[in-house]
N, C-alpha and C positions, 0 to 999 in steps of 0.2 A: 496499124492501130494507133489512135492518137491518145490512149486509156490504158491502163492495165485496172485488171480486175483482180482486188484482193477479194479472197475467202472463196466460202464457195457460190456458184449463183442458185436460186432457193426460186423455187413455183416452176420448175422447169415445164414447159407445153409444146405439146406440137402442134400447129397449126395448119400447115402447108406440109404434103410430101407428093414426092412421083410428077406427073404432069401438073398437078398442082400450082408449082411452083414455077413461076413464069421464066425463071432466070438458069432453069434449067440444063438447058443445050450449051451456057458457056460456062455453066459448072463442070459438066462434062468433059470439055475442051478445056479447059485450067486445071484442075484438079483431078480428075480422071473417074470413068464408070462407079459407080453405089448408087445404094439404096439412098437418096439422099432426101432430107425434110430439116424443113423452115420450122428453126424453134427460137421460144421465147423462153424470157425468166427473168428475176430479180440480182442483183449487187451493186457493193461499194466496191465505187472504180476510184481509180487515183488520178486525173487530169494529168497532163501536158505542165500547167504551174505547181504540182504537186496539192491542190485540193483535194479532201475527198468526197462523194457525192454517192447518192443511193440513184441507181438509176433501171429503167427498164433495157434489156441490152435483146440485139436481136443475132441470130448466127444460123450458117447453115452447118447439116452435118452428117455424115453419112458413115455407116458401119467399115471397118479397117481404112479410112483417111481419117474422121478425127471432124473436130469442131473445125472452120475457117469462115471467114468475113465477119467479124464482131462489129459492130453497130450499135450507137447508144440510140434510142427510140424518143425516150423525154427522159426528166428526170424526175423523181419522185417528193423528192426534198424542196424547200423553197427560202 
């Protein structure tokens, strides 16, 4: 992750889950079997140059593994 995300992330949605999600079968394979779905949400992340910036951030995530692949989408701020 090129970001960390302070606070909490705020509008949390699921958008994609189960076959849905096209990147499924190497989720499986990296990370191992769940329930797993494509969500979205809001926060201030901290850049790489230590900016900080409001951004849409995307991750996948599945019941007993946890949130993984964080994704900034755009940013919100300009």
């Amino acid at each position: 992750m090129d970001f960390e995300i302070i606070g909490k992330i705020r509008q949390t949605e699921t958008f994609a889950r189960g076959s849905a999600i096209r990147e499924l079968p190497r989720l499986r394979k990296i990370h191992g079997l769940g329930n797993w779905r494509k969500r979205k949400g809001f926060a201030i992340v901290r850049l790489n140059d230590g900016t900080l910036r409001d951004a849409e951030i995307h991750w996948y995530e599945a019941n007993g593994i946890g949130k993984r692949e964080f994704k900034i989408k755009r940013y919100l701020d300009i």
